[in-house]
C-alpha positions in Angstrom: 80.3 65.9 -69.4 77.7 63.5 -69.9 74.4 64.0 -68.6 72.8 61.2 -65.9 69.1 60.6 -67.0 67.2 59.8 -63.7 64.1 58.4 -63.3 60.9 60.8 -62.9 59.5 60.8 -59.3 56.5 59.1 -59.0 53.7 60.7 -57.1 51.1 59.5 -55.4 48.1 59.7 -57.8 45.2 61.6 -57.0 43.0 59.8 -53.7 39.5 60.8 -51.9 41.9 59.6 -48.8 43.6 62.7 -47.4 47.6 63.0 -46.7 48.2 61.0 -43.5 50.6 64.5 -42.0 47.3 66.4 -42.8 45.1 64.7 -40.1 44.8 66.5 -36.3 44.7 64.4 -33.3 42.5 65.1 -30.7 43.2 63.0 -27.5 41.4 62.6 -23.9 43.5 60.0 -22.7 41.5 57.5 -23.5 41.1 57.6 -26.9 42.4 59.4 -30.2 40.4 60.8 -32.9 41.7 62.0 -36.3 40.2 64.7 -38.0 40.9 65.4 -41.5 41.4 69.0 -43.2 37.6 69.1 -44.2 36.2 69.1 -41.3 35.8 64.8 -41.1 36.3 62.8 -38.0 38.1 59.8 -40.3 39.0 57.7 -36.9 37.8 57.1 -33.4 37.7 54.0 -31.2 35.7 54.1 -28.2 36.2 54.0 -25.4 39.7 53.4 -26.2 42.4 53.5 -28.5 42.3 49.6 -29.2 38.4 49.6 -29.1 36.8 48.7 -32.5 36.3 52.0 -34.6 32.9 53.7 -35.0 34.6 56.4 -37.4 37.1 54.5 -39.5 37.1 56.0 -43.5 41.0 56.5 -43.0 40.8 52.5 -43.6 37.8 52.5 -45.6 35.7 55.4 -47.2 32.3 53.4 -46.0 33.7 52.7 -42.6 32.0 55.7 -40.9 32.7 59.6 -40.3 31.4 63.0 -39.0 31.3 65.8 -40.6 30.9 69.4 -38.8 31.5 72.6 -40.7 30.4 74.8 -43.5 27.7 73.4 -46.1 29.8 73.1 -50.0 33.4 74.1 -48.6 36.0 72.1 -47.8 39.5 73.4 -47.5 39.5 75.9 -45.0 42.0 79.0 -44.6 43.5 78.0 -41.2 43.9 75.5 -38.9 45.7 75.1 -35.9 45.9 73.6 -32.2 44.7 76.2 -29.6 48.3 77.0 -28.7 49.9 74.6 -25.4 46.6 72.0 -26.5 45.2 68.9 -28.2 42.7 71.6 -29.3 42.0 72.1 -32.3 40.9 75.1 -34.1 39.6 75.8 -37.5 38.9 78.8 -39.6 36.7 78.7 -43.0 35.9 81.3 -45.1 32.7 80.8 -47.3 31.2 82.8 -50.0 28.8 84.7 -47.5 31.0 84.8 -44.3 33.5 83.1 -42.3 33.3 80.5 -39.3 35.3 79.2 -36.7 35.4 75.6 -35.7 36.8 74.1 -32.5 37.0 70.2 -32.2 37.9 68.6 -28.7 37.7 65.2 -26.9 37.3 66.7 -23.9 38.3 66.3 -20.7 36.8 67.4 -17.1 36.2 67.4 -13.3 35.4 63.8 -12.1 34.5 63.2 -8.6 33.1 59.4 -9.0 35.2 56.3 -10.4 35.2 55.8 -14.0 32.7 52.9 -15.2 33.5 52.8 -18.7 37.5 52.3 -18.7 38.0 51.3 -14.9 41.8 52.9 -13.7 44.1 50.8 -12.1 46.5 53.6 -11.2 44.9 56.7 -8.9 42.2 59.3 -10.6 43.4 62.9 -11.1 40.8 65.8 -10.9 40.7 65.9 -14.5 39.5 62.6 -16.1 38.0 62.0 -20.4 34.7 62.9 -20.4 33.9 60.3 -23.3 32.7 62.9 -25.5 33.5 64.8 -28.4 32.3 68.2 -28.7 32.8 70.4 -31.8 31.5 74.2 -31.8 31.3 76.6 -35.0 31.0 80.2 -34.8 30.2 82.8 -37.0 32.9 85.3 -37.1 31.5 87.3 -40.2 28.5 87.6 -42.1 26.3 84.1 -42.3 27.2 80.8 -43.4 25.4 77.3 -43.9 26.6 74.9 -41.2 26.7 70.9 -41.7 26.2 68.3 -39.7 26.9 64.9 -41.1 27.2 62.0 -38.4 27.6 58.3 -40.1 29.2 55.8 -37.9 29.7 52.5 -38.9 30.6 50.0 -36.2 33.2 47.6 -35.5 35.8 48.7 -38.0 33.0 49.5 -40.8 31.0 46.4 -40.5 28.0 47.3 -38.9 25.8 50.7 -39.4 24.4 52.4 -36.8 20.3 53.1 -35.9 18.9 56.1 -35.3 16.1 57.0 -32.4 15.5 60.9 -32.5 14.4 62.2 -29.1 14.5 65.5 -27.6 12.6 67.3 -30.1 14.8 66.4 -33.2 18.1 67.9 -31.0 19.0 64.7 -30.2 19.8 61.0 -31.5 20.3 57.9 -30.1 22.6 54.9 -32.1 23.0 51.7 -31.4 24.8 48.9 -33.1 27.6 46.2 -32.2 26.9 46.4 -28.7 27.7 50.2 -28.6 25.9 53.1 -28.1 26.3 56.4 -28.7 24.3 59.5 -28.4 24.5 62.7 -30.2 23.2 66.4 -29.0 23.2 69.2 -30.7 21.0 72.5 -31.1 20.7 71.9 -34.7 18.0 70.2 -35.4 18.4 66.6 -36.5 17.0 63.8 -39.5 17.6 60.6 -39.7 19.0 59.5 -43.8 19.0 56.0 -43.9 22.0 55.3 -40.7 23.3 58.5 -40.7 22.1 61.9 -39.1 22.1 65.0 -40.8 21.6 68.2 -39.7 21.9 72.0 -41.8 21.7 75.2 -40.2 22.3 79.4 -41.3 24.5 81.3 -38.3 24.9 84.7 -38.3 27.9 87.0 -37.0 27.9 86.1 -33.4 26.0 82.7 -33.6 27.6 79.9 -32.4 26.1 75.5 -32.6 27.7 72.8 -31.2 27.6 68.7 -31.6 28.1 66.3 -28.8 29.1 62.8 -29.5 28.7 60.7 -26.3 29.8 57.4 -25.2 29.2 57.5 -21.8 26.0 58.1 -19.5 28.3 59.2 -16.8 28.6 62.8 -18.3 25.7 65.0 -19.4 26.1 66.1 -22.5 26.2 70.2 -23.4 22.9 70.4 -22.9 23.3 74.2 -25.1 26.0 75.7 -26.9 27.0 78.0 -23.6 27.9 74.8 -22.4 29.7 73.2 -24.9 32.1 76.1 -25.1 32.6 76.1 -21.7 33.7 72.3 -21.8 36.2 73.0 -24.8 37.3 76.1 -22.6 37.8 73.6 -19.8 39.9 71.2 -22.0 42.4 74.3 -23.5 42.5 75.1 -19.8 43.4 71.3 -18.8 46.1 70.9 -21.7 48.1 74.4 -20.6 48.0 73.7 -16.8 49.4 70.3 -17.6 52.1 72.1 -20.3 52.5 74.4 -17.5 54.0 72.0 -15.5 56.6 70.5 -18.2 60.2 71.9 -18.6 60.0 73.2 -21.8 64.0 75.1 -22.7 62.9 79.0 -23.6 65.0 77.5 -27.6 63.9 78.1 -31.1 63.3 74.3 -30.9 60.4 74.7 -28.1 57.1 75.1 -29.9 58.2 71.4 -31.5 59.4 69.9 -27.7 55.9 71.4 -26.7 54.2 69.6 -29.4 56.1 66.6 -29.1 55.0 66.9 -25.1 51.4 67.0 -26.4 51.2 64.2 -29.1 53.2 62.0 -26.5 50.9 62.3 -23.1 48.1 62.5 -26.3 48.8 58.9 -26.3 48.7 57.7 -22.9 46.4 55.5 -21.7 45.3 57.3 -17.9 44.0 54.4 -16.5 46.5 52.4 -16.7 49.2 54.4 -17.5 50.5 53.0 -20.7 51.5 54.2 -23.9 50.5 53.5 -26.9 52.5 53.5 -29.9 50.1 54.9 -32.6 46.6 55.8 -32.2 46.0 54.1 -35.5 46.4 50.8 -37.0 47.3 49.4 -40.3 48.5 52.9 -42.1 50.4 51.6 -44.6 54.5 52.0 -44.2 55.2 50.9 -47.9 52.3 52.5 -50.2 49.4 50.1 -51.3 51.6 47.6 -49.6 51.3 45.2 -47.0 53.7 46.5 -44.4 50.5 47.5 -42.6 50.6 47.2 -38.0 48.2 47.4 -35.6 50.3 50.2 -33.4 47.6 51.0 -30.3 49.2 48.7 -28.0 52.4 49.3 -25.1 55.5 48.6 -26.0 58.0 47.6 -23.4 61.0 48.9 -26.0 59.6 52.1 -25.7 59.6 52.0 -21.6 63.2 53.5 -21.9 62.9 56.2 -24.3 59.4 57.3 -23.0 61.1 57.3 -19.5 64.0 59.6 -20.9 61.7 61.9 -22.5 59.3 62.1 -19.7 62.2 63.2 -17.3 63.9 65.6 -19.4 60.6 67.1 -19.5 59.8 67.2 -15.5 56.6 65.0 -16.2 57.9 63.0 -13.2 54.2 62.0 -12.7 53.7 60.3 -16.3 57.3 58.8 -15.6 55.9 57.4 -12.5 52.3 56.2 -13.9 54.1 54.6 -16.9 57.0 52.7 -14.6 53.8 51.6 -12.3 52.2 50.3 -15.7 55.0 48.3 -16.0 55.5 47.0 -12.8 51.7 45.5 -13.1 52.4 43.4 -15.9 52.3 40.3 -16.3 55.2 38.1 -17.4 55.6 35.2 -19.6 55.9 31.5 -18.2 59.9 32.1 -18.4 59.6 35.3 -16.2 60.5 37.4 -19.1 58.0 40.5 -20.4 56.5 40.2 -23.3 57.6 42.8 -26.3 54.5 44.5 -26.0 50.8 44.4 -23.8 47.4 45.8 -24.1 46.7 49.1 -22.7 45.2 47.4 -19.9 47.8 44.8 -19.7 46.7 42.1 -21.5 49.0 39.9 -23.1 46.8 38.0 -25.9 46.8 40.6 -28.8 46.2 37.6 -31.8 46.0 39.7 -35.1 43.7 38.8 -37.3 42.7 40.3 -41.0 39.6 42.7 -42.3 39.6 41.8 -45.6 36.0 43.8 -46.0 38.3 47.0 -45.5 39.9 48.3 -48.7 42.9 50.0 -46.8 44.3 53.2 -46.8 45.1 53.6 -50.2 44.3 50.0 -51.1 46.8 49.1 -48.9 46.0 45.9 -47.5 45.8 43.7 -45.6 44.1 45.9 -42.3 45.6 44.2 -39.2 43.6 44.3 -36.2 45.9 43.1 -33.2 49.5 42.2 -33.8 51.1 38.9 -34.2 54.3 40.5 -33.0 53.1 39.9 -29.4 54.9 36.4 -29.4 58.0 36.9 -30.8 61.4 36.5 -28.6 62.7 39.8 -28.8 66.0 40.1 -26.7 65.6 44.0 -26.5 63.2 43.7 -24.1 65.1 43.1 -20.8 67.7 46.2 -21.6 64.4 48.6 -22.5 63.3 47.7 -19.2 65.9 47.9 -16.6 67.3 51.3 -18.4 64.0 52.6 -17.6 64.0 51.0 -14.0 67.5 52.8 -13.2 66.4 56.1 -15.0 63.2 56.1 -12.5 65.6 55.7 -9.4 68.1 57.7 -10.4 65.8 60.9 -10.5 63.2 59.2 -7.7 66.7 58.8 -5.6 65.1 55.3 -4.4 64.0 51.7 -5.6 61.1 51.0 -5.5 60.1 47.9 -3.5 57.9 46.3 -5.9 60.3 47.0 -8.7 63.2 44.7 -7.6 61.1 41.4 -8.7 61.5 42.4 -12.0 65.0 43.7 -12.0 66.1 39.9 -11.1 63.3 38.1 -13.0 64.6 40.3 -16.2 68.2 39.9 -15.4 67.7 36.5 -15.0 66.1 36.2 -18.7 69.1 38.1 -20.2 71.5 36.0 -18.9 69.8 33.0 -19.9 69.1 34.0 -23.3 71.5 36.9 -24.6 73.4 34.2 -26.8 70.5 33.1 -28.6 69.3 34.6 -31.7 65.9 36.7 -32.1 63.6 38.9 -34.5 65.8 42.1 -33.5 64.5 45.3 -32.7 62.4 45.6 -35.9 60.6 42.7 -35.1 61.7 40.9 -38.8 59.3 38.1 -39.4 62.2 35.8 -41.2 64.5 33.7 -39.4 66.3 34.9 -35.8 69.7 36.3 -36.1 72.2 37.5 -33.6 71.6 41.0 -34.1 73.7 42.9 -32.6 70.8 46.0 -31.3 69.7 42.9 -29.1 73.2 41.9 -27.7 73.4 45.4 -27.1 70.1 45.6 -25.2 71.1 42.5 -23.2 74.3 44.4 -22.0 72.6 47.1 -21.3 70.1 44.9 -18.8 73.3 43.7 -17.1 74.7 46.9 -16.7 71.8 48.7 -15.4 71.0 45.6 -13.5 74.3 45.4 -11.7 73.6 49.6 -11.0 70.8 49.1 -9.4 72.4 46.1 -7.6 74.8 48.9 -6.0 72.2 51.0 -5.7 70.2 48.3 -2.8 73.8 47.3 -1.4 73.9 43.7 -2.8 77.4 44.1 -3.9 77.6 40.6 -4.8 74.9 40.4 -7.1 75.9 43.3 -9.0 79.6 41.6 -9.4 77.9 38.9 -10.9 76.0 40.6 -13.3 78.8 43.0 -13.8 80.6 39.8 -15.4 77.9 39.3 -17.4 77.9 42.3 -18.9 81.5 42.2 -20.1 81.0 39.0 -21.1 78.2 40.0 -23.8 80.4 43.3 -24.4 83.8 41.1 -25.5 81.3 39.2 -27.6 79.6 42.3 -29.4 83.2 43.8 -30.2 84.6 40.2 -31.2 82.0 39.2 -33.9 79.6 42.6 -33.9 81.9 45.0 -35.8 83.2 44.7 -39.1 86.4 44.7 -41.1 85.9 48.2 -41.2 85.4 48.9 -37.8 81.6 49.2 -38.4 78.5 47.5 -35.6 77.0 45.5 -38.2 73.5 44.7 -38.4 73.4 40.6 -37.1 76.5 38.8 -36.7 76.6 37.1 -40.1 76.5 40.0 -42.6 78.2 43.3 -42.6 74.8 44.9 -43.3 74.3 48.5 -41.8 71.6 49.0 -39.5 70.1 52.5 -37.9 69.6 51.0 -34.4 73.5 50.5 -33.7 73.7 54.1 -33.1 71.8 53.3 -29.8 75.6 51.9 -28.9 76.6 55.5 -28.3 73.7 57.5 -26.8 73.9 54.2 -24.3 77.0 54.7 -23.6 78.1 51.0 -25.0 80.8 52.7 -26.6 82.8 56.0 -25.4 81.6 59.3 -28.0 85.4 59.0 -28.6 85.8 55.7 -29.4 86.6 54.9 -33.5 83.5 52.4 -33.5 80.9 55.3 -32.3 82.6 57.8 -35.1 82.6 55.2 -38.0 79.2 53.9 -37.5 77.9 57.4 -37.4 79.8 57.6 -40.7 78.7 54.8 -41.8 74.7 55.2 -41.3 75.1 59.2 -42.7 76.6 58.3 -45.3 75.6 55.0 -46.8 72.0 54.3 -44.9 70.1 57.5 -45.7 68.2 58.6 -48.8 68.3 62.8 -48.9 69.9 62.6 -45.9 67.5 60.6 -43.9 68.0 57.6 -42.4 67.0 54.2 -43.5 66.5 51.6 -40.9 68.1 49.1 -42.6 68.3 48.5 -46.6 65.4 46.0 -47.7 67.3 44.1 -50.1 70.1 43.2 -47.6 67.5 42.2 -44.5 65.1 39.1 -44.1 62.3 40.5 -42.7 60.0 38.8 -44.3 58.3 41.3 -46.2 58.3 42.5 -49.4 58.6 45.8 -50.8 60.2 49.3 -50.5 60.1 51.4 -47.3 60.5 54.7 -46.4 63.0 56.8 -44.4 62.7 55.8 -40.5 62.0 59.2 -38.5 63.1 57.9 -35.3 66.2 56.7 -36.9 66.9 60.0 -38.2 66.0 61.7 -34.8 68.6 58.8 -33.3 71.2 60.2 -35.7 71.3 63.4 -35.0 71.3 62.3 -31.0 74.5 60.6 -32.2 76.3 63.7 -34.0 75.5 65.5 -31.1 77.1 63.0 -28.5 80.1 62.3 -31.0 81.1 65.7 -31.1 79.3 67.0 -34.9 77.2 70.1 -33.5 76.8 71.5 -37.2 75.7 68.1 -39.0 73.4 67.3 -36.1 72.2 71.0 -36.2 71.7 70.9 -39.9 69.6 67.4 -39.9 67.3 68.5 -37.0 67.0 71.3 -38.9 65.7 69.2 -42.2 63.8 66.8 -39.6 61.2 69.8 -38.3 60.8 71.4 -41.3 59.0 67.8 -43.0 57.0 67.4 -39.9 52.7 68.4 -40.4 51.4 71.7 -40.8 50.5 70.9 -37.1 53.7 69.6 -36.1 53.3 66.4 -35.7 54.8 62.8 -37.4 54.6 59.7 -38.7 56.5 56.5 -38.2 58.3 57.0 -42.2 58.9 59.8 -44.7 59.1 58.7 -48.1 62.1 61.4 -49.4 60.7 61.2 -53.6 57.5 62.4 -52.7 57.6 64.1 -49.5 54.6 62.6 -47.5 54.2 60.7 -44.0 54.2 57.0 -43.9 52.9 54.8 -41.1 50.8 55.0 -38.7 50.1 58.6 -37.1 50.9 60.1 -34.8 54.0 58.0 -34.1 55.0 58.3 -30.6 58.6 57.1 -31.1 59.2 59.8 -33.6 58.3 62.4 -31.0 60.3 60.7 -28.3 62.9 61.0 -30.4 62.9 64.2 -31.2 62.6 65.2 -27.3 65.5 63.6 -27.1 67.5 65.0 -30.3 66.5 68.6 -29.5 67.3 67.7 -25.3 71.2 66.8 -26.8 71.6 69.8 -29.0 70.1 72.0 -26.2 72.3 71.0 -23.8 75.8 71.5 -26.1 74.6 74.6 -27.4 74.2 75.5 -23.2 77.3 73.8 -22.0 79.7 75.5 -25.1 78.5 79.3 -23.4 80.7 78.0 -20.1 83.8 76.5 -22.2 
């Protein structure tokens, strides 16, 4: 036999950026911050997740961080969440002792309306307090904290200065228009725009920090109180867990995680979600497939919606649907692909070419040109989630019916055209069939909820239409091989035509749904994870390799499931959790060759996904006890 010679694996070489899978998110529901494995705040935005960054060294290693944790160490022996939170917890051990570090955004009783990101949907008791507040206690002997707080405005451009006050304990900064303030009961110098702070704790001592952007909430004004507003946000997180349907299932600590990164990324005052609470984290490395992801997606609307439900989080499903309703449509009366958090529709992108990039990958987009592409996904993403919300609200709401018709309408009037597809390809439109699909699905969900409010006529009509676009998807959609092709002019696989079957285009049963599983197992996947499409067969418009799609993966084992394949959908949601973080959470990619996260982080998709992929194998597993 003659041996096949293959190519070493290339590993990333050595970077002072960390792995992307070995940041933690911390989330108030305003904003995200990611904290790397030293101890480093490497990203915040404030006030919100599309604000410019005051910490942003995941982009640029001079584009601001803080530091809190022991003086000369920094790979500690634990970390975790605080379990059922966006808590997170850290344990170091030092040559003299051992510490304990807790880092939260945290979140607390309001009583007055929120000045600094306004809501447009109804307060809760609970609101952000615009503040992050890290603690460290000495669990063992004594050990050297550090305090090392260096933000640099807008994306990096701009450093902060310092005002002292308080008796060295506190510091004011100013820069860009912002201003922060930080607290602590260390005491405090000001190195050039940075403030530094050192300070010996013995067993039982405990220090805090308190990063505030917001006079509407006192800072900790000791470290009794800045535990007590950590306790608060653990407390917060579990009562809100508490009220999710989480399956008592060997897969539950990652539906519980999935749960927590996914209302992590919600925007409160509005109720949107974003997509990522990071921008421009690089999906091919030192590439240029770099997005802007802290914006609403209206694609998302009906996976977010299927999550939310099959997790009893009936109150995010409403908030989100009411986000939804507010928006504002496009001349034509169609929604835009994606919005602002607060529902603005301009999102121009534009380049920082002072940033060198994660892992000189570059350019860094801020915004996302995306915005104003014709996508025909949009209308189906939509009214799925419109009939998922009435289905388990058991009525319509009034003010949704506008936008059944005005998106019904668009479908109608624009399904035969060609588009960007649901990848949003920057080369020229194509009849892909993902957005043929999509536009049936508007039509059929359209015409349901048509029944559903009694105009019987209506929903005939767009009942036609749907059949219409259906002939037409199975007359030029499918190949020789009885395969949904990728756009109607290529035979090209594609990872989003497995949506055909969890929508219920075509039946489990049906030869198309089994040989496009097939297909995409076996000839779109690299280790068994799925590609979205192959690169060299698409015009996107980009160059360069990418990696394996989790979502796409997470949508095949959905797909296994609902075909009948229990053990190869077992087996690959298997492989899917055991790649996810230390802390269980995921990117948009996986590159298979060297095992690391690609994308921006933490990808809500992927975790809607994987609600949904665990929710299918769940309920089999259930259902095959009765049979």
């Amino acid at each position: 036999m003659t041996a096949v010679l293959q190519e070493p694996v290339t590993r990333p070489e050595l970077s002072p950026f960390p792995k992307i899978a070995d940041y933690a998110f911390l989330s108030n529901c305003h904003t995200g911050a990611l904290v790397a494995v030293d101890g480093t705040v490497d990203w915040l935005c404030v006030p919100r997740f599309d604000s410019p960054s005051i910490f942003g060294s995941l982009l640029d290693r001079e584009a601001g961080r803080f530091r809190f944790g022991p003086y000369g160490i920094e790979h500690p022996t634990t970390r975790v969440y605080v379990p059922g939170t966006n808590v997170v917890e850290t344990t170091w051990k030092t040559a003299t002792g051992w510490i304990v570090v807790r880092d939260a955004l945290t979140m607390g009783p309001h009583d007055t309306d929120d000045c600094v990101t306004p809501h447009t949907r109804p307060p809760t008791d609970a609101d952000a307090s615009h503040m992050l507040v890290r603690t460290a206690t000495c669990i063992d002997g004594r050990v050297e904290v550090e305090a090392i707080c260096e933000p640099a405005f807008d994306y990096g451009r701009t450093p902060a200065s310092w005002q002292l006050e308080n008796g060295r304990h506190q510091a004011a900064g100013t820069a860009a228009g912002v201003s922060i303030r930080l607290q602590s009961d260390i005491k405090l110098g000001v190195e050039g725009h940075r403030i530094r702070g050192r300070h010996t704790l013995n067993q039982g001592d405990t220090v805090y920090c308190a990063l505030s952007w917001s006079d509407s909430v006192p800072a900790p004004a000791d470290a009794v109180s800045a535990v007590a507003a950590i306790d608060w946000t653990v407390n917060y997180w579990r009562n809100w867990l508490a009220g999710a349907r989480i399956p008592d299932h060997e897969f539950r600590e990652a539906i519980q995680r999935s749960a927590l990164a996914t209302k992590g990324l919600t925007y409160m005052p509005t109720g949107a979600t974003v997509a990522a609470s990071t921008t421009s984290l690089p999906e091919t490395p030192g590439g240029a497939r770099n997005w802007d992801y802290r914006y609403t997606w209206v694609r998302d609307s009906t996976f977010t919606l299927q999550a939310l439900h099959l997790l009893d989080l009936d109150w995010e499903a409403d908030e989100f649907m009411q986000f939804i309703a507010d928006l504002e449509p496009t001349e034509d009366g169609s929604l835009q692909i994606m919005y602002g958090v607060d529902g603005r529709r301009d999102l121009t992108e534009s380049f920082r070419e002072d940033l060198s990039g994660y892992q000189d990958a570059k350019p860094v987009r801020i915004g996302n040109a995306a915005y104003n592409q014709h996508q025909n996904d949009v209308f189906g993403a939509a009214l799925d989630s419109i009939l998922l919300h009435t289905r388990r609200s058991e009525r319509l709401p009034r003010r949704l019916w506008p936008l059944v018709q005005s998106q019904a309408e668009c479908a109608t009037r624009i399904w035969k055209q060609p588009d960007q597809g649901i990848w949003e390809a920057r080369g020229n439109p194509k009849h892909y069939v993902s957005s043929k699909l999509m536009c049936w699905i508007a039509m059929d969900r359209a015409a349901s909820l048509a029944e559903i409010r009694g105009d019987h006529d209506l929903a005939q009509k767009w009942r036609a239409t749907a059949d219409e676009i259906r002939a037409d998807i199975l007359t030029r959609g499918v190949s020789e091989a009885g395969v949904l092709r990728q756009h109607y002019d290529t035979d090209a696989l594609d990872a989003s035509t497995l949506l055909a079957i969890t929508f219920g285009f075509v039946a489990p049963t049906d030869d198309i749904a089994r040989k496009t599983v097939d297909a995409v197992a076996d000839q779109l996947t690299e280790d068994g994870f799925v590609l979205r499409y192959k690169t060299g067969e698409t015009d996107d418009g980009m160059s360069g390799k990418e990696g394996t799609f989790l979502i796409c993966s997470f949508w095949l084992v959905s797909a296994l499931a609902a075909v009948g394949e229990a053990a190869r959908a077992r087996d690959l949601m298997d492989k899917l959790l055991s790649i996810g973080s230390a802390l269980g959470l995921y990117a948009e990619e996986y590159e298979t060759s060297t095992a690391r996260h690609l994308g921006n982080f933490p990808q809500a998709f992927s975790h809607l996904a994987l609600v949904e992929a665990a929710g299918r194998i769940i309920v089999a597993e259930r259902l095959k006890e009765y049979t």
